[in-house]
ROFI-125889 format. One line per field, with one value per residue: residue number from 1; z, x, y of N, C-alpha, C in turn. Coordinates in nm, 3 decimals, padded with zeros to 5 digits. Layout:
residues N
num: c(NUM / ...)
nz: c(Z / ...)
nx: c(X / ...)
ny: c(Y / ...)
caz: c(Z / ...)
cax: c(X / ...)
cay: c(Y / ...)
cz: c(Z / ...)
cx: c(X / ...)
cy: c(Y / ...)
This chain:
residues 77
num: c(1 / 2 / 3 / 4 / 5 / 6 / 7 / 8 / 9 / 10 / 11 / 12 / 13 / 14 / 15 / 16 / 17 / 18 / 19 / 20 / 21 / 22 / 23 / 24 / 25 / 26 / 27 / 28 / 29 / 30 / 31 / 32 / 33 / 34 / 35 / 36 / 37 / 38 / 39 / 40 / 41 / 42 / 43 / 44 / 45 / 46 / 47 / 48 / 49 / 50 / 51 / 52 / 53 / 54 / 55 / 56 / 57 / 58 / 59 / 60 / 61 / 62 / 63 / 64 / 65 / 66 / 67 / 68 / 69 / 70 / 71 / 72 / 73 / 74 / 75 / 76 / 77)
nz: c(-01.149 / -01.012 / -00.799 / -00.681 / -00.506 / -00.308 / -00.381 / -00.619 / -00.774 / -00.765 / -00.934 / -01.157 / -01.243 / -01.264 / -01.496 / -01.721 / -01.713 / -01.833 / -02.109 / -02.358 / -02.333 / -02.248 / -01.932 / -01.727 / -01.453 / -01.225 / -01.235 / -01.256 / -00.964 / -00.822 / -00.940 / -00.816 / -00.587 / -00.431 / -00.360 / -00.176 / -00.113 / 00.038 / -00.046 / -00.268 / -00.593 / -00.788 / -00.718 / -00.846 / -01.070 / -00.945 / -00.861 / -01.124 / -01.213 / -01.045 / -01.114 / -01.381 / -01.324 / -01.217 / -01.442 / -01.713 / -01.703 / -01.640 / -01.816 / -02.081 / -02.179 / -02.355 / -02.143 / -02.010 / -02.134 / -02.162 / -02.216 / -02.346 / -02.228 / -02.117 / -01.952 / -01.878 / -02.021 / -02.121 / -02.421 / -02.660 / -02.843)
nx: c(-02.164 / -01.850 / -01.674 / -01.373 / -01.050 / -00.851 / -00.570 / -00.650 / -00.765 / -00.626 / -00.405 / -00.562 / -00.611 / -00.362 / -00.240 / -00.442 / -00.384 / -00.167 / -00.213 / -00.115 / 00.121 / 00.400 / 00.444 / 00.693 / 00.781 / 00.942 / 00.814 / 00.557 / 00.556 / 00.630 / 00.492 / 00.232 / 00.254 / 00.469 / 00.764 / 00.879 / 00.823 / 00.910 / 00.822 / 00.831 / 00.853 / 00.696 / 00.473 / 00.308 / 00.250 / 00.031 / -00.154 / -00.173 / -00.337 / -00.550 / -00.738 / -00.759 / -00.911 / -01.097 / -01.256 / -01.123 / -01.216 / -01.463 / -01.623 / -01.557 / -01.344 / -01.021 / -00.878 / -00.592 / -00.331 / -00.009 / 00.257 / 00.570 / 00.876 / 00.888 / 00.610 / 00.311 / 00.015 / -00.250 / -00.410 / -00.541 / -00.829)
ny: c(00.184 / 00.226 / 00.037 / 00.185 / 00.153 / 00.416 / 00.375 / 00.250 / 00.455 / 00.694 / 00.542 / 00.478 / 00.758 / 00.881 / 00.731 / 00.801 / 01.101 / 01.085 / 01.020 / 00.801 / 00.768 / 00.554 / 00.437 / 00.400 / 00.143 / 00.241 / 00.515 / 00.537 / 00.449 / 00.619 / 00.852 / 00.776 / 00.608 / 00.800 / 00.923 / 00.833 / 00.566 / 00.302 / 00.019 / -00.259 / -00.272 / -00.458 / -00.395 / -00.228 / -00.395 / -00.539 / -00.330 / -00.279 / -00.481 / -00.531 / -00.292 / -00.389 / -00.651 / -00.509 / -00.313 / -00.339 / -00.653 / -00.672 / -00.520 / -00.611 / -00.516 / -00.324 / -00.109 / -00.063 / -00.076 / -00.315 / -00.214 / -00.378 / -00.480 / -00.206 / -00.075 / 00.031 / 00.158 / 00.394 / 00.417 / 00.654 / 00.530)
caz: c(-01.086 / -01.000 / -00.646 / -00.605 / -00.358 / -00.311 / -00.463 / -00.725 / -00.827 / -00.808 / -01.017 / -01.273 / -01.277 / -01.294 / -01.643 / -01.742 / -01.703 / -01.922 / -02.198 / -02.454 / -02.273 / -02.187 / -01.776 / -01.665 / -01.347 / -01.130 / -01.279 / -01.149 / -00.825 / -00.813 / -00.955 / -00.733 / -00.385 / -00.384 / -00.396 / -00.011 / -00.118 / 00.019 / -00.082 / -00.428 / -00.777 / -00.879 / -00.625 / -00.919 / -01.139 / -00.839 / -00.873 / -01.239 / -01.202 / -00.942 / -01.231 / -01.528 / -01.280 / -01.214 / -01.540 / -01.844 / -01.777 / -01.634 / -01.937 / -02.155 / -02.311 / -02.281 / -02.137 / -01.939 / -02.224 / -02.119 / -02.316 / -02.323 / -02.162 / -02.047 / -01.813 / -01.888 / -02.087 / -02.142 / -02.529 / -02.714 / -02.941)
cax: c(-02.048 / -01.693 / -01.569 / -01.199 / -00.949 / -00.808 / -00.484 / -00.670 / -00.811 / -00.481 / -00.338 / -00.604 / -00.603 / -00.291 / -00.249 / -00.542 / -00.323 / -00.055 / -00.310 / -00.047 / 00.263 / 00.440 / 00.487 / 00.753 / 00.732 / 00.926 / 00.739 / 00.440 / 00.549 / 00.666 / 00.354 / 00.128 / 00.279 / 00.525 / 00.904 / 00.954 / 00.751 / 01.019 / 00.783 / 00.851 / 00.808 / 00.573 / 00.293 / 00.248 / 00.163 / -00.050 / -00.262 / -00.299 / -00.425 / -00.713 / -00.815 / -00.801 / -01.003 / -01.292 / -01.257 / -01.139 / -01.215 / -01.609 / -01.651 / -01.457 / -01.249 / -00.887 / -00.826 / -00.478 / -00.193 / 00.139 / 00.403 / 00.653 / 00.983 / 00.822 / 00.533 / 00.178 / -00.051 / -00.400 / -00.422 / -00.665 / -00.892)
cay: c(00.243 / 00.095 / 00.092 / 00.140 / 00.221 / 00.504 / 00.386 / 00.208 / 00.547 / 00.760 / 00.505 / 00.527 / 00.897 / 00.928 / 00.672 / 00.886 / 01.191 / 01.062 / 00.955 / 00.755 / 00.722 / 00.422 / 00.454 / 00.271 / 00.105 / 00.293 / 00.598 / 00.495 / 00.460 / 00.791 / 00.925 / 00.772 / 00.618 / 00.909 / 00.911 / 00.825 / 00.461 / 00.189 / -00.140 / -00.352 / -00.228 / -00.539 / -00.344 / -00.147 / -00.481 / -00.572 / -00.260 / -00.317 / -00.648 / -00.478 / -00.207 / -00.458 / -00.687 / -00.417 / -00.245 / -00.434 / -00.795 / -00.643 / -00.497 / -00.669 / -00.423 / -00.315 / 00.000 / -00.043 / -00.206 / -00.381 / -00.252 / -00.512 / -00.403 / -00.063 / -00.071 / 00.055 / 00.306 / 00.390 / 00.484 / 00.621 / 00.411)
cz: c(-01.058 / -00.878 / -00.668 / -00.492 / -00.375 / -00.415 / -00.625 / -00.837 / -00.846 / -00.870 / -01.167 / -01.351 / -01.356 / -01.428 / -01.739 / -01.811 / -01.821 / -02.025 / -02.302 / -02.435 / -02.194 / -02.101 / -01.728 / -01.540 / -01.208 / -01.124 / -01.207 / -01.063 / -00.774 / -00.825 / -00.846 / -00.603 / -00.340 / -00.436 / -00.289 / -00.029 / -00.110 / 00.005 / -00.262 / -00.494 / -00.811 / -00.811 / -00.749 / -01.057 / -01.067 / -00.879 / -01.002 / -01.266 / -01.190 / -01.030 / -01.358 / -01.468 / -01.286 / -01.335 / -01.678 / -01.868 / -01.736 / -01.752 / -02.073 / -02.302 / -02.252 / -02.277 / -02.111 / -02.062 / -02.165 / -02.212 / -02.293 / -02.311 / -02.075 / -01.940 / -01.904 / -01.985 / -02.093 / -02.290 / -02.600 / -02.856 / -03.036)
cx: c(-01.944 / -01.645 / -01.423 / -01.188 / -00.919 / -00.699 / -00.542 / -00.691 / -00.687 / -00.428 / -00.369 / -00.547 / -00.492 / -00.204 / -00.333 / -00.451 / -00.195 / -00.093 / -00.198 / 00.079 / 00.285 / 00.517 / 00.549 / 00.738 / 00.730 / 00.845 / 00.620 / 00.467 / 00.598 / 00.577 / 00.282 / 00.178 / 00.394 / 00.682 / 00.978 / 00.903 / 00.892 / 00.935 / 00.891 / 00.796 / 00.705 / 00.415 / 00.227 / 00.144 / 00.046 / -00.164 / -00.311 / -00.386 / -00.541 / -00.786 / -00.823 / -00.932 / -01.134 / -01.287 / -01.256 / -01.211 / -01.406 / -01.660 / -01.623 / -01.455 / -01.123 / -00.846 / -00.638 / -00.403 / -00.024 / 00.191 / 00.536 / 00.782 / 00.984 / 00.768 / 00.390 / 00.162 / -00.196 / -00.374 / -00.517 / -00.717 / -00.845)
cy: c(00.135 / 00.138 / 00.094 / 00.203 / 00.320 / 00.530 / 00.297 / 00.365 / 00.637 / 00.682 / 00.560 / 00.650 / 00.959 / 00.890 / 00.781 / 01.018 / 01.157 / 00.991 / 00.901 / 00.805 / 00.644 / 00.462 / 00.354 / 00.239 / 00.171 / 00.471 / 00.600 / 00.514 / 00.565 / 00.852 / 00.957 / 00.728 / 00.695 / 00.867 / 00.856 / 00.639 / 00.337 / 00.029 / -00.184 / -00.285 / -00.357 / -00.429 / -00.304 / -00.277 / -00.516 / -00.472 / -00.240 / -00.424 / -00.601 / -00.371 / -00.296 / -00.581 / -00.643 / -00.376 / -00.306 / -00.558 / -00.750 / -00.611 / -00.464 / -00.595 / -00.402 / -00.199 / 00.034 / -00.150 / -00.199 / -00.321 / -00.255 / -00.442 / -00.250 / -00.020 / -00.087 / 00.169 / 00.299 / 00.507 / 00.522 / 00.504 / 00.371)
């Protein structure tokens, strides 16, 4: 099993949910810490860090991809 957070897990889910689309940043943070969310836009690099931490680099594969000027995605295989 994989502990996350709460927001680790609504992040996932919500990549998950948008299986092969590139989520831009503030996208994300709309998704998941809402629309009312007055922190920084990196948080969202922050919480991929903490899922590529438990997830990819554990069992070294690459679910979550950067794409470059964009944001994020989780694509299939």
């Amino acid at each position: 099993t994989i502990d996350l957070s709460k927001t680790e897990f609504d992040l996932l889910e919500y990549l998950l949910s948008n299986k092969n689309v590139a989520l831009t940043r503030d996208r994300l943070l709309e998704g998941v810490w809402g629309y009312n969310y007055a922190g920084n836009t990196n948080i969202t690099d922050v919480y991929i860090k903490y899922l590529r931490d438990k997830i990819d680099n554990r069992f070294n594969v690459s679910v979550i991809e950067t794409v470059r000027g964009v944001g994020y995605k989780i694509a299939d295989e």
